[in-house]
C-alpha positions in Angstrom: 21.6 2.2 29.7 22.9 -0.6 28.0 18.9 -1.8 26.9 18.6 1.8 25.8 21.4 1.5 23.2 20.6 -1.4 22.1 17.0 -0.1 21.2 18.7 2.6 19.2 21.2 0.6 17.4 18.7 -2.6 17.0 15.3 -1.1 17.2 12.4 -3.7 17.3 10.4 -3.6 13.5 7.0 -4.1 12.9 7.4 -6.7 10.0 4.3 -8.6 10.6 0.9 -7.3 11.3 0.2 -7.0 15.0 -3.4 -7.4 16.9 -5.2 -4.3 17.2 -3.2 -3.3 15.0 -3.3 0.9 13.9 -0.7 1.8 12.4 1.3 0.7 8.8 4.1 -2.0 9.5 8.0 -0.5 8.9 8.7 -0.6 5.4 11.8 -1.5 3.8 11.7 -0.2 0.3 12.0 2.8 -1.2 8.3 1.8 -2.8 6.6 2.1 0.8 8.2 5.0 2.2 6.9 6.5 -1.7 2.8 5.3 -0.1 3.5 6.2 3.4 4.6 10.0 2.3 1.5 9.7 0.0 -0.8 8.8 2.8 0.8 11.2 4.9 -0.1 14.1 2.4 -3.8 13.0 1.9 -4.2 12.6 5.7 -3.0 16.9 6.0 -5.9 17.4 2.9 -8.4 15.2 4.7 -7.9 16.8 8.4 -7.6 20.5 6.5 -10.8 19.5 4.4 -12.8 18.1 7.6 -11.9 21.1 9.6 -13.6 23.4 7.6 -16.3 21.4 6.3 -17.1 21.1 10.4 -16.7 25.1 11.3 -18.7 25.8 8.2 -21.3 23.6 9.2 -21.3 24.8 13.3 -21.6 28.5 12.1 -24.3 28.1 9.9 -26.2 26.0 12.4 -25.4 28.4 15.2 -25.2 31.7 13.2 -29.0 30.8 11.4 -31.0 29.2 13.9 -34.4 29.5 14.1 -33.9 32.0 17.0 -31.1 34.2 15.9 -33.0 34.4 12.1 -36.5 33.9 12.3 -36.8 35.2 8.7 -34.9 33.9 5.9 -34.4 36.8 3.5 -34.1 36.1 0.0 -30.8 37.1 -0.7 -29.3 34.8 2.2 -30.7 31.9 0.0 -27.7 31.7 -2.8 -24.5 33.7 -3.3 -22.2 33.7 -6.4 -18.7 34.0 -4.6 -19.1 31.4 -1.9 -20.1 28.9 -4.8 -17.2 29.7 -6.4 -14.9 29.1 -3.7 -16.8 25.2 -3.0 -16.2 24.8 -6.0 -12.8 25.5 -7.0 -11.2 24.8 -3.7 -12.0 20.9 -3.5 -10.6 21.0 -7.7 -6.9 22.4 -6.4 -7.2 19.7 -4.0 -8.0 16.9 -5.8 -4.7 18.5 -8.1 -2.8 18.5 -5.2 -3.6 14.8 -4.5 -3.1 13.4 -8.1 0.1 14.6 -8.8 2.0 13.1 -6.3 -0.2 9.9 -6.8 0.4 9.7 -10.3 3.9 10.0 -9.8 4.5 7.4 -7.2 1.9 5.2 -9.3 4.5 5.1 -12.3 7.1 4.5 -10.3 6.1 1.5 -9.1 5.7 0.1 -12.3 8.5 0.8 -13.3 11.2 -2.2 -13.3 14.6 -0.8 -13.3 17.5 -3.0 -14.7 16.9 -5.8 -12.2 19.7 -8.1 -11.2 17.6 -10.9 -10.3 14.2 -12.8 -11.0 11.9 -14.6 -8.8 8.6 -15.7 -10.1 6.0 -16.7 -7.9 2.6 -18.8 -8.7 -0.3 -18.7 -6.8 -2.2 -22.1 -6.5 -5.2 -23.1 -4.6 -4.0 -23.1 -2.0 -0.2 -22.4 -1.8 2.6 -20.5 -3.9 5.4 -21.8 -5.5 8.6 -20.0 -6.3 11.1 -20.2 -9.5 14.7 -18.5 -9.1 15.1 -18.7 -13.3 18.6 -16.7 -12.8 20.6 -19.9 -11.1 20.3 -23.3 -12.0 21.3 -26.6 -9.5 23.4 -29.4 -10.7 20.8 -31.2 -12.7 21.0 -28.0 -15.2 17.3 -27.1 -13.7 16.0 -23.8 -12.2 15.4 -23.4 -8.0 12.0 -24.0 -7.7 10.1 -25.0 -4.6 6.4 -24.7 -3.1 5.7 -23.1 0.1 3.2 -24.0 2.1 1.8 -22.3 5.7 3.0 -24.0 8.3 0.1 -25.9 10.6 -0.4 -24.7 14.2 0.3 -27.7 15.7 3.8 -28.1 13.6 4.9 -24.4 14.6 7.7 -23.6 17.0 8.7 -20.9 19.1 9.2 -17.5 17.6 7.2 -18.7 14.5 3.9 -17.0 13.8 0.8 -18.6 13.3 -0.9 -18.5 9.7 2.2 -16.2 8.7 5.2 -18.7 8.8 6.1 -21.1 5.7 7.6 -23.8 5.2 9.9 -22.4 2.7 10.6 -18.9 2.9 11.3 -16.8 -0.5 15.0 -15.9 0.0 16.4 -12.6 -1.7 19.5 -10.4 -1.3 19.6 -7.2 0.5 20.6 -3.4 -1.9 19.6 -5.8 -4.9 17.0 -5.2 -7.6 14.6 -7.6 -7.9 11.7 -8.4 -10.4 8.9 -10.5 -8.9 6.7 -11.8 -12.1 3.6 -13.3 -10.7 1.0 -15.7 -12.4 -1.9 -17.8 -11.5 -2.4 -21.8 -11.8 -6.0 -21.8 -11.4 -7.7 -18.8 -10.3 -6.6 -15.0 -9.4 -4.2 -14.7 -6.6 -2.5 -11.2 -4.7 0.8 -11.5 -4.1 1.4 -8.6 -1.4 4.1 -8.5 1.4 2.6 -4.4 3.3 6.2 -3.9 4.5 7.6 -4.0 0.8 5.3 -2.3 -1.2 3.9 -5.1 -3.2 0.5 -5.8 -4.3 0.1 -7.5 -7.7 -2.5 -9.6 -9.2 -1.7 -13.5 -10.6 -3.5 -13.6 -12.8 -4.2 -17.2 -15.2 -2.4 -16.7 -18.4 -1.2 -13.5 -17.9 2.3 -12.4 -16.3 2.6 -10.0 -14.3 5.7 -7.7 -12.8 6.9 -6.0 -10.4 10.3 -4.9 -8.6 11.2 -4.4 -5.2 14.3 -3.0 -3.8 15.0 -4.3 -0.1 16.9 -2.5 1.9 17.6 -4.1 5.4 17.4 -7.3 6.4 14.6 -9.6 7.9 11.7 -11.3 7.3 8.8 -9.9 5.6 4.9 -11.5 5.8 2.5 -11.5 3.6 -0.7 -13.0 2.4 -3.0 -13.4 -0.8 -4.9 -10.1 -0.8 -7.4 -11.8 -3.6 -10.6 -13.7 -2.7 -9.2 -17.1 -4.1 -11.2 -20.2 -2.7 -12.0 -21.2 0.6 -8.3 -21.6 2.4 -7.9 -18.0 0.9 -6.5 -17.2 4.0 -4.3 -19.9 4.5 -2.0 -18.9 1.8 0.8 -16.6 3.3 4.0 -15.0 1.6 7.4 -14.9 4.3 10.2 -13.1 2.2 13.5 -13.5 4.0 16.4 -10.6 3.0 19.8 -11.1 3.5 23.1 -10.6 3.3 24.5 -11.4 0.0 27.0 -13.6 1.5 23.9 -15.2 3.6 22.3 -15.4 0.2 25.3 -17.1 -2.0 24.9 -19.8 0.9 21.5 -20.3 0.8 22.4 -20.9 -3.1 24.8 -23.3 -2.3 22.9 -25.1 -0.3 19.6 -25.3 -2.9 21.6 -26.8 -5.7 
């Protein structure tokens, strides 16, 4: 009973991708539940559409055979109305699909009065991070690179060719622009269980925001062909309290 409760109250979250995995990883943002409703709604038009696409296709193979219509009469060849209705029908479809994509598209652009900055460069082959809000003693901006941890330096409960060395480290219920570049060739900075997929691109700055609303630790990885340790690049975005995060502030400068 007690294990029971504690699965409700705590329930286990899929923050980092799993093997074999199926399914999307639980989101924390406002952003992904916006793609996983999205998905959700193409999914009904997909399973409507292949339904009938399949019954349409098993009637006329059943309903025409060679032995059931042995001769094809000319005016079974074409027919005005049923055009029509292939026609038209995939149209309201494809209407009913772009609205609410559209809508969630400009939404994610949009950067709402954030509170905080963090910008994040993508190198060849590791990312550095620059909290230009807060400044240390020296008068200088947080920055630091993070790199992926090795397999033979990792530790229990750490996850291979996900865990850093230095986690990005934001607050919880806080609005938060990401503005993304690239030192030498294109990078993707994308966490899944945020919503965030942005190009760095060299000489060009990029944003997004991001709106976190429970704590825990969120992987990533470069989602752009960038070099041959492409891979090896991960993204681990740590939310916390803000008291957790006013700390971990402390403790930088």
């Amino acid at each position: 009973m007690f294990n029971l409760l504690s699965l409700i109250f705590n329930p286990i979250r899929c923050d980092a991708p799993e093997p074999w995995q199926i399914g999307f990883q639980d989101g924390a943002t406002p952003t992904y539940e916006g793609i996983t409703e999205l998905h959700n709604s193409i999914f009904f038009y997909l399973v409507v559409v292949f339904v009938g696409v399949t019954w349409v296709i098993a009637s006329v193979i059943i309903n025409f055979s060679h032995d059931r219509n042995p001769i094809a009469y000319k005016y079974m060849n074409h027919g005005t109305v049923i055009e029509l209705v292939w026609t038209i029908t995939p149209a309201f479809v494809l209407i009913a699909i772009a609205f609410p994509s559209f809508k969630l598209l400009y939404l994610m652009d949009e950067v709402i009065s954030p509170s905080m900055t963090v910008k994040a460069v993508g190198h060849q082959w590791y990312w550095s991070y620059e909290y230009s809000d807060f400044v240390n003693e020296d008068g200088e901006s947080i920055e630091f690179d993070s790199y992926m941890i090795p397999d033979s330096d990792l530790e229990d409960g750490q996850l291979r060719l996900l865990d850093v060395d230095n986690r990005v480290v934001v607050p919880v219920d806080t609005h938060i622009r990401f503005v993304v570049t690239g030192a030498d060739v294109i990078h993707d900075f994308a966490v899944p269980a945020l919503g965030l997929k942005v190009d760095c691109t060299p000489g060009r700055l990029n944003q997004t925001s991001v709106f976190i609303q429970r704590e825990g630790v969120f992987y990533g990885q470069c989602s752009e062909l960038c070099g041959v340790y492409h891979g090896f690049m991960p993204i681990a975005v740590e939310a916390v309290s803000l008291e957790n995060y006013l700390s971990w502030l402390d403790s930088q400068s």
